[in-house]
Each structure stands twice: as C-alpha cells, then as structure tokens.
N, C-alpha and C positions, 0 to 999 in steps of 0.2 A: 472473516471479519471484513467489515466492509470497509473499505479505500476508496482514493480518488486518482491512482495510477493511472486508469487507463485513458482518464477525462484528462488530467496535467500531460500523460504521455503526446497524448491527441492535441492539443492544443499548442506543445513545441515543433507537433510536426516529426516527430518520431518513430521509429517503425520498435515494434518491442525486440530485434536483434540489437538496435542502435542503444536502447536501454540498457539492454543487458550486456553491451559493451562497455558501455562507461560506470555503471558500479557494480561491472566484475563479478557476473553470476550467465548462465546458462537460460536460452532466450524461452527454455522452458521453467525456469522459477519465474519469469516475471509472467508469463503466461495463468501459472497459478496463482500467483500476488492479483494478478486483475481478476480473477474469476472469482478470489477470498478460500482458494483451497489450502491455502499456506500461510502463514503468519513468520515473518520474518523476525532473524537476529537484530537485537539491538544496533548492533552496527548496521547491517544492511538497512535496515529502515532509515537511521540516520544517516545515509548516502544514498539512498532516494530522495531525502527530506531535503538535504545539500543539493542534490542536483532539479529538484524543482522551485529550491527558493520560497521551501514552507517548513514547516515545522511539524516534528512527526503528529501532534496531536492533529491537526488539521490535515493530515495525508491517511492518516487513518479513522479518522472520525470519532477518534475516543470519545467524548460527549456523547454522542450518538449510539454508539457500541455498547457503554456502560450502562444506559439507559434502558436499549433492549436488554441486558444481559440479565440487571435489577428485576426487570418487570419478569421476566424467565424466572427468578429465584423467589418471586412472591405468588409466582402461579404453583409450587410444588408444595 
C-alpha cells in the first residue's frame, strides 16, 4: 500500500532507527512500511499518524489506494 513514511520520515530529518524508536517497532518494520511490504496495525498507523502530525488517511493515501484498488476490481 502506498504511504508517505519515508517522504514525512525525510523531511523531519529522521534516520528509520530513530522512527522505529519512537513508535515502538523494529527498524525493520518501518523499512517495510516505506517500501509498502507491510500494512500496519490500527494502532501503529495511528502512532505514525501522531508522530507526523497527519492523519492516517493522508499517511496512507487511502483515496488513492482505494481508487487503484476499485479500478483492479473492475478489470476482473
């Protein structure tokens, strides 16, 4: 799914250990949250979302995700 982790991470100046230290996961889940190999728990999205000062729909592009998702399910 695509995100905006690693653009927000990048823009605080962040290194992804420093992420994965303050909402409490392993510097390899956030590694896979940036690449979109992983879809995270309710909560950890929402303490991504806390700690960039957006909100999950905009951290994750849902408009954009559901859009591609839609047009995927009208090509079948």
């Amino acid at each position: 799914m695509e995100n905006k982790i690693r653009e927000l991470r990048r823009a605080k100046g962040m290194t992804q250990q420093q992420l994965a230290e303050r909402v409490h996961v392993s510097s390899r889940t956030i590694i896979s949250l940036e690449q979109g190999q992983y879809n995270p728990s309710l909560l950890l999205a929402y303490r991504l979302a806390l700690e960039f000062g957006t909100s999950i729909e905009e951290l994750y592009c849902l408009a954009d995700n559901l859009k591609r998702e839609e047009e995927q399910y009208e090509n079948i």
